[in-house]
C-alpha positions as semicolon CSV with decimal commas, in nm:
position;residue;x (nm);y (nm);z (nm)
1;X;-2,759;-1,750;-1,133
2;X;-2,825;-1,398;-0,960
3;X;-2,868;-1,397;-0,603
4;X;-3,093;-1,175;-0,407
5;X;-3,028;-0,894;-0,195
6;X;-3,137;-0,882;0,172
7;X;-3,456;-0,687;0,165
8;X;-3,579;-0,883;-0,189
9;X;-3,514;-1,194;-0,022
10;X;-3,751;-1,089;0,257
11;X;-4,034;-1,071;0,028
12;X;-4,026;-1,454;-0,051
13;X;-3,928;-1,527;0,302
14;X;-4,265;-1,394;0,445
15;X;-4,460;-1,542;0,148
16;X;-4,788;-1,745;0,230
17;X;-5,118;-1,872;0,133
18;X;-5,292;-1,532;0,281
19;X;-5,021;-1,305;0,250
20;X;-4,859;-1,388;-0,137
21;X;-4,605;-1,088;-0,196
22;X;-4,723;-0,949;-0,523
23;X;-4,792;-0,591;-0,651
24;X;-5,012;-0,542;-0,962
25;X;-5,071;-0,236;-1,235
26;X;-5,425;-0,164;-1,326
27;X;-5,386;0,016;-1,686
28;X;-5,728;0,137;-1,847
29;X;-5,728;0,221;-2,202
30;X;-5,971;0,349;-2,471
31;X;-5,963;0,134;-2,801
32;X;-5,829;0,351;-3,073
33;X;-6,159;0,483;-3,325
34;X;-6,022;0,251;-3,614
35;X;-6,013;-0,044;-3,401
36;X;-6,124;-0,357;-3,555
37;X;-6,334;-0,633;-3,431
38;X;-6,016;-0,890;-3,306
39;X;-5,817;-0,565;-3,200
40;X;-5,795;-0,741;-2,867
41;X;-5,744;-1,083;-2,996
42;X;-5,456;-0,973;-3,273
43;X;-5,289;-0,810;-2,967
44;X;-5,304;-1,103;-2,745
45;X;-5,136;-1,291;-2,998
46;X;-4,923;-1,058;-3,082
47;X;-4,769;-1,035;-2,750
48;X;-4,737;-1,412;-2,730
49;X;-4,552;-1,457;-3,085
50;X;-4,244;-1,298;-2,949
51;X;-4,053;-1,581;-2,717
52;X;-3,714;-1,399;-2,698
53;X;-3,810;-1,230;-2,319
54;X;-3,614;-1,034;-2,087
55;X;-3,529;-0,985;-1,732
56;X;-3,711;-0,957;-1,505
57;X;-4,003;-1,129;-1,653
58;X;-3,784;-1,443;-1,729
59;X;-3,576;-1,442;-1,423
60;X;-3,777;-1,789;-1,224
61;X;-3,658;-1,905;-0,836
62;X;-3,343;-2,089;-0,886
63;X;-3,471;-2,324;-0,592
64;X;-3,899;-2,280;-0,589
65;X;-3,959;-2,475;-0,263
66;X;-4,012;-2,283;0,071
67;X;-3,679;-2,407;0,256
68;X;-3,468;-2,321;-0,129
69;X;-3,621;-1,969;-0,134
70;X;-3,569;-1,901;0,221
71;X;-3,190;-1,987;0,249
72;X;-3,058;-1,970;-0,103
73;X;-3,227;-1,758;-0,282
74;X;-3,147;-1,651;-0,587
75;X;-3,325;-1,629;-0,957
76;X;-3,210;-1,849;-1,248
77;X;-3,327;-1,798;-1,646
78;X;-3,632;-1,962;-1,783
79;X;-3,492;-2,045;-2,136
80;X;-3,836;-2,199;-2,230
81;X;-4,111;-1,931;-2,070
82;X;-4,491;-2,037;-2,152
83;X;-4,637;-1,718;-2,255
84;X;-4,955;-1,930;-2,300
85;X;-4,972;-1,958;-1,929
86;X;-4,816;-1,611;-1,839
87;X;-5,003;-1,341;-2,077
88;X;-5,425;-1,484;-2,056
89;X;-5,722;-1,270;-2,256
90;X;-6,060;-1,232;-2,016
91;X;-6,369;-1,068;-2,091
92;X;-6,643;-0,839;-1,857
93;X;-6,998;-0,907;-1,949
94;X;-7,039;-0,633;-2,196
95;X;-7,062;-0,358;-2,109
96;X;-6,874;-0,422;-1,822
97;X;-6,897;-0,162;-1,540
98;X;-6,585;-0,018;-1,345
99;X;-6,737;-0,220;-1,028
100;X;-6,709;-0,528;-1,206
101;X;-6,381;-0,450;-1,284
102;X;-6,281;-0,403;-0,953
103;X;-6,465;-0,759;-0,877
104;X;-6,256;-0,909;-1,121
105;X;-5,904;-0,746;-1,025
106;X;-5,972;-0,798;-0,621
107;X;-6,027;-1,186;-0,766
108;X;-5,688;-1,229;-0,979
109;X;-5,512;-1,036;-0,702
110;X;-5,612;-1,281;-0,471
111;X;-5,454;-1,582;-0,613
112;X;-5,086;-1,646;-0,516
113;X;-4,817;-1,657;-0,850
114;X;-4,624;-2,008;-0,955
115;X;-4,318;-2,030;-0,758
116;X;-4,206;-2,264;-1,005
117;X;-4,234;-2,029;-1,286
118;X;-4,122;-1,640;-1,363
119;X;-4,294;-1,439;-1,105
120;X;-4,567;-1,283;-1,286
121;X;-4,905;-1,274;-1,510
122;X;-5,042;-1,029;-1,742
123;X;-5,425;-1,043;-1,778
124;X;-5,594;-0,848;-2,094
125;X;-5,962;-0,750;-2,001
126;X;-6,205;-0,658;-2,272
127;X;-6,600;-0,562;-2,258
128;X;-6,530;-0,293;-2,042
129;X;-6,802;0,002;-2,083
130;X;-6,734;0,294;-2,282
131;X;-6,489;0,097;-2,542
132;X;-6,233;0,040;-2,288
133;X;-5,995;-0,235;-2,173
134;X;-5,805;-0,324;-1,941
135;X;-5,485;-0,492;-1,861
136;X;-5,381;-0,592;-1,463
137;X;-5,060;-0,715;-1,457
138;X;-4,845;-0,855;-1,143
139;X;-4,512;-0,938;-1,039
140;X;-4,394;-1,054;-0,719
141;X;-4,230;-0,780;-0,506
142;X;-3,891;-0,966;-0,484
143;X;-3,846;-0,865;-0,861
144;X;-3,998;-0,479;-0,846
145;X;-4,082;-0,219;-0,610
146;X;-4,331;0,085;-0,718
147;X;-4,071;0,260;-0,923
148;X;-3,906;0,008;-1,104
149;X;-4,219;-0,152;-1,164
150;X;-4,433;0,165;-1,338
151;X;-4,112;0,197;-1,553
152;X;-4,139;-0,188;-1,693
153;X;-4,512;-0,108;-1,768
154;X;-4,409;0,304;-1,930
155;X;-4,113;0,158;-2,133
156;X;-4,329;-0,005;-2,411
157;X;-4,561;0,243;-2,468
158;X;-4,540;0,544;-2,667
159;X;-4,654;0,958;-2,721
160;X;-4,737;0,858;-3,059
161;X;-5,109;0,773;-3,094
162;X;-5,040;0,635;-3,439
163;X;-4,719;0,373;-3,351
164;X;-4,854;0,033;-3,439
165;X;-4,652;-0,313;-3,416
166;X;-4,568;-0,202;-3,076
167;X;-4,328;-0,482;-2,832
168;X;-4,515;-0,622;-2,549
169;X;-4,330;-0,527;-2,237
170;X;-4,177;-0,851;-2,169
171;X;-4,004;-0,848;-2,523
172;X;-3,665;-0,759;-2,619
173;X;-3,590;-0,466;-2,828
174;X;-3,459;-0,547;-3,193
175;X;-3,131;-0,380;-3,117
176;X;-3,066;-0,530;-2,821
177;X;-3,084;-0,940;-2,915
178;X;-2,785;-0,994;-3,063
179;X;-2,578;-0,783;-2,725
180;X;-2,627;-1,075;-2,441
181;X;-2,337;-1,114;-2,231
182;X;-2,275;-1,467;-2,113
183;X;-2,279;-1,480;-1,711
184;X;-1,977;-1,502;-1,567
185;X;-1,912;-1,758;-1,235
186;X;-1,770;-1,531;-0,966
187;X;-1,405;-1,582;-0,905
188;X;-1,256;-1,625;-0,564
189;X;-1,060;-1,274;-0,608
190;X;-1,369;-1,091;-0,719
191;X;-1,586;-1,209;-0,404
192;X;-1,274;-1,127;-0,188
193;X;-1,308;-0,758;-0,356
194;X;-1,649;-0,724;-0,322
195;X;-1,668;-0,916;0,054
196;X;-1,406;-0,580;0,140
197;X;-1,532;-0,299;-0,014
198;X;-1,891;-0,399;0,182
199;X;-1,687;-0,400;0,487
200;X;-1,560;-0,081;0,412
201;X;-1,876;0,047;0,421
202;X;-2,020;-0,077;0,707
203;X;-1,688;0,063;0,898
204;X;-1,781;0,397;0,691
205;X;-2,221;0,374;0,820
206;X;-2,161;0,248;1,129
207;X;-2,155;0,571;1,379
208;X;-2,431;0,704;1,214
209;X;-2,657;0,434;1,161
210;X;-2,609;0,343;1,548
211;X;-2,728;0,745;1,606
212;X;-3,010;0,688;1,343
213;X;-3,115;0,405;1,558
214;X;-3,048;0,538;1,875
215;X;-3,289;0,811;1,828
216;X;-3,582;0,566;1,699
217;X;-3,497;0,417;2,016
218;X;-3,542;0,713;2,228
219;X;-3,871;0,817;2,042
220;X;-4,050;0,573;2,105
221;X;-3,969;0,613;2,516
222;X;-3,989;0,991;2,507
223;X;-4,329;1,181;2,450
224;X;-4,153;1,468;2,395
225;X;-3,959;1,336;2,065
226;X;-4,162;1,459;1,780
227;X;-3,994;1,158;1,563
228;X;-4,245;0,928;1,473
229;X;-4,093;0,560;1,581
230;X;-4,178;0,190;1,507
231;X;-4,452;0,023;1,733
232;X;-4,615;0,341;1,882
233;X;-4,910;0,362;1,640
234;X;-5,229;0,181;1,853
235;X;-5,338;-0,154;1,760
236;X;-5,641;-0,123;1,537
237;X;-5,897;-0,306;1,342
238;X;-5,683;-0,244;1,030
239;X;-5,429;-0,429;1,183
240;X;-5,525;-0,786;1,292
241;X;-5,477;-1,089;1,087
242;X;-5,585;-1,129;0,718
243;X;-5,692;-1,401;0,454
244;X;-5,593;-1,490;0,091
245;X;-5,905;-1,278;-0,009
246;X;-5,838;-0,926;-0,127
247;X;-6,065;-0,638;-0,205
248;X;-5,991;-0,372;-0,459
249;X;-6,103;0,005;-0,468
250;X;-5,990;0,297;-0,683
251;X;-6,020;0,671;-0,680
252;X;-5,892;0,941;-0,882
253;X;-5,860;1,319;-0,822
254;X;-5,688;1,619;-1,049
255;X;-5,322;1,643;-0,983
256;X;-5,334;2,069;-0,986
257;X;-5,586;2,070;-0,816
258;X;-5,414;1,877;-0,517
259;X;-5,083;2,052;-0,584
260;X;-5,293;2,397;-0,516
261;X;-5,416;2,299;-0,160
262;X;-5,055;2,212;-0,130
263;X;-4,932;2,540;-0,212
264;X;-5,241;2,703;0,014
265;X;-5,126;2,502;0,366
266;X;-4,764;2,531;0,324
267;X;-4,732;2,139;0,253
268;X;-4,558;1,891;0,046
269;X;-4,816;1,690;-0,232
270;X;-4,718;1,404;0,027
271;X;-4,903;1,566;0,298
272;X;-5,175;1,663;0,165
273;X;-5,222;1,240;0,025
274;X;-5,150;1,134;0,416
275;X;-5,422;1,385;0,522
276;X;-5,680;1,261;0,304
277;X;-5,583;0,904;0,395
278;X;-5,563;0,999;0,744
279;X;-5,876;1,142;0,732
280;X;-6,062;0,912;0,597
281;X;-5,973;0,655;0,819
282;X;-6,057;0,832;1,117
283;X;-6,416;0,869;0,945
284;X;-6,382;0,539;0,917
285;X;-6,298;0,376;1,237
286;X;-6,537;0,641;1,391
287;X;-6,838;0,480;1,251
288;X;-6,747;0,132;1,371
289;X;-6,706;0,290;1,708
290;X;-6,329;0,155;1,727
291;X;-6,096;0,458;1,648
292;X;-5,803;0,468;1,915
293;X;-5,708;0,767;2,128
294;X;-5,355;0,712;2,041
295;X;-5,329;0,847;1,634
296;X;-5,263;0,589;1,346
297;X;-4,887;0,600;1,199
298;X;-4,840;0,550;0,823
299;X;-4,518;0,321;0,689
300;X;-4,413;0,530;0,379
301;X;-4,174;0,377;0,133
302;X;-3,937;0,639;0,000
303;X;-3,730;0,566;-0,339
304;X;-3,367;0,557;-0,280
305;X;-3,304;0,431;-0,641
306;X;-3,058;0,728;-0,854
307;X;-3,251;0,849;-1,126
308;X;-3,027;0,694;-1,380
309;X;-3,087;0,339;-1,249
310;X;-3,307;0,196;-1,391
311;X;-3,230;-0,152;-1,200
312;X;-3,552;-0,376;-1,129
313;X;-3,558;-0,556;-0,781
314;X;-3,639;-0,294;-0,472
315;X;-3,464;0,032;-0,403
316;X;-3,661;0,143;-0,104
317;X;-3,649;0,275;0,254
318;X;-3,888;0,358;0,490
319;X;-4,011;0,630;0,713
320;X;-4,290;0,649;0,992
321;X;-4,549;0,930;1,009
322;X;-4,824;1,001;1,247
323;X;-5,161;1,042;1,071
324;X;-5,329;1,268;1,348
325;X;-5,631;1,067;1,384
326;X;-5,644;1,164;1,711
327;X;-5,748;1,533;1,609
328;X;-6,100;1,637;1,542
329;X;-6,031;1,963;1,374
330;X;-5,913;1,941;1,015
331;X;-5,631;2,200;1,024
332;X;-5,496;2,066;1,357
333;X;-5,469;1,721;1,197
334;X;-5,302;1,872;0,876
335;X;-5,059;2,074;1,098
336;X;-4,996;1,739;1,309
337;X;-4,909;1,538;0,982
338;X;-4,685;1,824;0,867
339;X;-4,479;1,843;1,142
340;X;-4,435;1,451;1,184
341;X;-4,328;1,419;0,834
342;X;-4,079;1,687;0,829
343;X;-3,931;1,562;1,140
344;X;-3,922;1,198;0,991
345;X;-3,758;1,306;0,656
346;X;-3,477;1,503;0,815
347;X;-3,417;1,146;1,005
348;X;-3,398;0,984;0,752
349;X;-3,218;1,217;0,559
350;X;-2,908;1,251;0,825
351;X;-2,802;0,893;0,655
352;X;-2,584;0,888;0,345
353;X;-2,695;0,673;0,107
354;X;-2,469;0,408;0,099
355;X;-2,626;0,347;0,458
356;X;-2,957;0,356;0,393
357;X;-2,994;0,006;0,301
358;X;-2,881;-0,142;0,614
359;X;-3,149;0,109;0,818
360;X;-3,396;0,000;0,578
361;X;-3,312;-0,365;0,729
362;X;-3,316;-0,288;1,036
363;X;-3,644;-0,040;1,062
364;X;-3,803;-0,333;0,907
365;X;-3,670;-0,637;1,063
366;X;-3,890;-0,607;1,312
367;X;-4,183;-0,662;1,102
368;X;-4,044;-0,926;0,889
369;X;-3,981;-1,116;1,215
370;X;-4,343;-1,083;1,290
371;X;-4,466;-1,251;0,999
372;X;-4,213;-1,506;0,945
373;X;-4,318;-1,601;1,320
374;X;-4,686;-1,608;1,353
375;X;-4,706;-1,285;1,557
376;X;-4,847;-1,017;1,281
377;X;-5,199;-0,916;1,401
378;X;-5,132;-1,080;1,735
379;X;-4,973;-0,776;1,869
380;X;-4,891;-0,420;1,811
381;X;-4,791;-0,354;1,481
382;X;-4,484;-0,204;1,344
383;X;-4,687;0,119;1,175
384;X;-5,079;0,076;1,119
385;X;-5,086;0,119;0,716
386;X;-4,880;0,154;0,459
387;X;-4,933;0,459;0,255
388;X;-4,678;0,513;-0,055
389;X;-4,720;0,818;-0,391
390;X;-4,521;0,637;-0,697
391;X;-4,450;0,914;-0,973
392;X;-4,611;0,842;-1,313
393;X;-4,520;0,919;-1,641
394;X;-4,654;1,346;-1,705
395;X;-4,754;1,300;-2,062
396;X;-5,070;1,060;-2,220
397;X;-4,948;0,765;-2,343
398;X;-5,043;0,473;-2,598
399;X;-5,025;0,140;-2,701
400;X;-5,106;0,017;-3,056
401;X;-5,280;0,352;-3,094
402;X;-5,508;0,270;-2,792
403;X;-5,485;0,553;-2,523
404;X;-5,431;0,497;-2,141
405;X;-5,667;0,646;-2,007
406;X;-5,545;0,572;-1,578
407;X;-5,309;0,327;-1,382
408;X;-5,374;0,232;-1,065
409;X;-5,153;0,045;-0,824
410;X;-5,284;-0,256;-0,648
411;X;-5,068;-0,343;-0,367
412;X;-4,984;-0,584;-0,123
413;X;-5,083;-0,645;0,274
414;X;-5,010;-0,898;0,500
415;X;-5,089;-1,013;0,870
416;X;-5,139;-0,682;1,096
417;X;-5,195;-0,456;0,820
418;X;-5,518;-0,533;0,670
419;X;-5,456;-0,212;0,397
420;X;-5,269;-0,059;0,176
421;X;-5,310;0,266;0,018
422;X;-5,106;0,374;-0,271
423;X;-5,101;0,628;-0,529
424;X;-4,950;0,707;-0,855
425;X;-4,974;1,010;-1,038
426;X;-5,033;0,989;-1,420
427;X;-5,109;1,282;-1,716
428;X;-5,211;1,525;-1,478
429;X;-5,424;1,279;-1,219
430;X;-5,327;1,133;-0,887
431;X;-5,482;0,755;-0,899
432;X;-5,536;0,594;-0,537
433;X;-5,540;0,215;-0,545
434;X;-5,681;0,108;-0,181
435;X;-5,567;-0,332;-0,142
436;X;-5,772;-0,452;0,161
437;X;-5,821;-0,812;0,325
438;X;-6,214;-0,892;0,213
439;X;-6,286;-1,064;0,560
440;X;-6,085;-0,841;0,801
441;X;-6,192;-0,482;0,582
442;X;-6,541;-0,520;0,511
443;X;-6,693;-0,243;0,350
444;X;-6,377;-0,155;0,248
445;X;-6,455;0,086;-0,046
446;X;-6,616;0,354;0,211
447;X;-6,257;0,492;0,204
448;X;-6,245;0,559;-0,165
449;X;-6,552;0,757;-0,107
450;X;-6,461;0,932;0,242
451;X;-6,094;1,048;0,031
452;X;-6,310;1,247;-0,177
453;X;-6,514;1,410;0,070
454;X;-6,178;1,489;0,317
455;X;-6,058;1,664;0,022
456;X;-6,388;1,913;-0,040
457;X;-6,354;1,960;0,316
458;X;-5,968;2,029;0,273
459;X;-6,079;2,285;0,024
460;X;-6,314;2,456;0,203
461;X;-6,103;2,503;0,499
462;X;-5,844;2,669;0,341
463;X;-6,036;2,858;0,133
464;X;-6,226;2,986;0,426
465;X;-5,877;3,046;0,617
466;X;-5,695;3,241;0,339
């Protein structure tokens, strides 16, 4: 048995019918030019043939019911995983269009996961135009977070185009099956140990984690604190409550070609990605007639995981930027953004990290409380939209000779955020994956299309100010 920690416990406590806690991969790939007929089919079986499977995608809720995953949870092994049920072959009507896709994902995402099996499904999609397919996987975000959950899906495939016979990412390597260590029951001397050296810690955190606070605190009282804090983005209609139903957009641009206008304003990739979002939205909420005075704040998850772990479960924090809706000018609303995020990651970067768990805990207790109590999209929310940028793997990749082709994230939202807009950055592209509510968001996908045009505006700006 493997208990959970704080923050991945949170994810099953705020679990419900119209806000399930899952994050999904959208992988596109090209079939390989000798490709047979059953190429599909012999893969789909080919993943199921192999039963030995590893954590996480056999780890299942040592108690499934709502009160056992609330106050004991922890995850247990499924010894006799269905593949059957978890890994399931679909088809597009040939030739199936990229907005069909998007039909289909916005439909799979919408459906909660088995609490009384492993956390997760893997759907294979053929008949998509242009000899593609697609495969949409999704795991519950108590067992992954955006890093650890790109590396599940990058570890099985390869920079060989000709590798064939390829493990399905749930599988365990050859070399590792016969190196299980039994689980050990803690001992009372152990807990004792590990009960101190937390204390220790917490002694260690506390006077700056108090400051840390205090100063989120003060922001949000004090105009003249440039720190972004919790609860003073406006309320919005991105921000009331949501259904089970979830729409699904995607948009792609050149990586360079963002890292240039990067380069041109002075700014980090990550503002020029909360500009664009930023910007859009305004667009937006301006044609409904219902965009605040006060500006929009984005909740950005920020990786806290060392680069050697490669650990599944979450390793995030959090920071709050403002997203300048409030300016009409282009370069004033880049300038705003740059400023707030600067100011927000030297916050946030005044914490060791040992302490940066418990602030992640307590930035976002507040918004756990409001959905385990009823009150998300009754009242102001915590930030207005999530925004996160996952790194991808640089080089193209393939599996049984089939090359990917793009990933895009599809995320999660809940009551008083009605979107989420996340990107991950893959062979030289930047993939946006925008997860909306289908009632709440209508006409969602306008945002795909108003990212594109705030960046040729972007671009012609600068252009016309260098």
């Amino acid at each position: 048995m493997k208990r959970l920690s704080p923050l991945d416990a949170a994810w099953l406590a705020v679990e419900s019918d119209d806000t399930p806690m899952h994050v999904g991969t959208l992988q596109i790939f090209s079939l390989p030019s000798d490709a047979s007929d059953t190429f599909l089919r012999d893969m789909v079986q080919r993943m199921k043939a192999n039963c030995e499977v590893e954590p996480p995608w056999n780890d299942k809720l040592f108690r499934p019911g709502t009160i056992g995953r609330i106050l004991a949870p922890a995850w247990k092994v499924d010894k006799h995983i269905d593949l059957d049920y978890h890994v399931r072959h679909s088809a597009l009507p040939s030739p199936g269009s990229e907005r069909e896709l998007g039909v289909l994902v916005s439909r799979l995402h919408s459906h909660p996961l088995d609490f009384s099996r492993p956390l997760w499904e893997c759907h294979i999609i053929e008949g998509l135009e242009d000899n593609r397919f697609a495969l949409y996987t999704k795991m519950h975000h108590s067992l992954i977070d955006g890093i650890s959950g790109v590396r599940l899906m990058q570890k099985i495939l390869s920079t060989d185009p000709d590798k064939r016979n390829m493990l399905a990412p749930w599988s365990v390597a050859p070399q590792k099956r016969d190196r299980s260590t039994p689980e050990t029951a803690p001992t009372i001397p152990s807990a004792y140990r590990e009960a101190m050296k937390a204390l220790r810690i917490q002694a260690d955190t506390l006077p700056r984690l108090t400051s840390a606070m205090t100063r989120l605190a003060n922001a949000a009282r004090h105009d003249d604190d440039r720190l972004t804090a919790p609860f003073t983005g406006p309320r919005s209609s991105i921000n009331r409550r949501v259904t089970g139903q979830r729409r699904f957009a995607t948009q792609h641009y050149d990586l360079d070609r963002l890292k240039r206008l990067a380069k041109q304003a002075d700014a980090s990739l990550n503002d020029i990605v909360l500009y664009l979002c930023g910007t859009a939205l305004r667009r937006f909420l301006v044609e409904q007639n219902n965009l605040p005075e006060a500006p929009l704040t984005a909740g950005i998850p920020v990786n806290i995981r060392p680069a050697d772990d490669e650990g599944t479960g979450t390793a995030i924090s959090f920071m709050i930027a403002s997203l300048a809706t409030d300016e009409a000018t282009p370069k004033a609303r880049l300038e705003a953004i740059k400023t707030s995020t600067r100011i927000a990651k030297e916050h946030l970067q005044s914490l060791p990290r040992h302490a940066l768990n418990q602030y992640t805990m307590l930035l976002m207790s507040p918004y756990i409380l409001q959905l385990m109590s009823g009150l998300g999209g009754r009242m102001r929310p915590v930030f207005n939209v999530t925004i996160s940028n996952v790194p991808g793997p640089e080089e193209p990749l393939y599996y049984e000779g089939a090359r990917l082709e793009a990933m895009y994230p599809v995320s999660l939202i809940a009551h008083g955020g009605a979107l989420n807009i996340t990107c991950l950055s893959y062979a030289g592209s930047l993939n946006f994956g925008y997860t909306g509510c289908r009632d709440t968001l209508p006409s969602m996908q306008r945002l795909a299309v108003y990212t594109g045009e705030a960046l040729d505006e972007l671009e012609g700006v600068l252009a016309g100010a260098s």
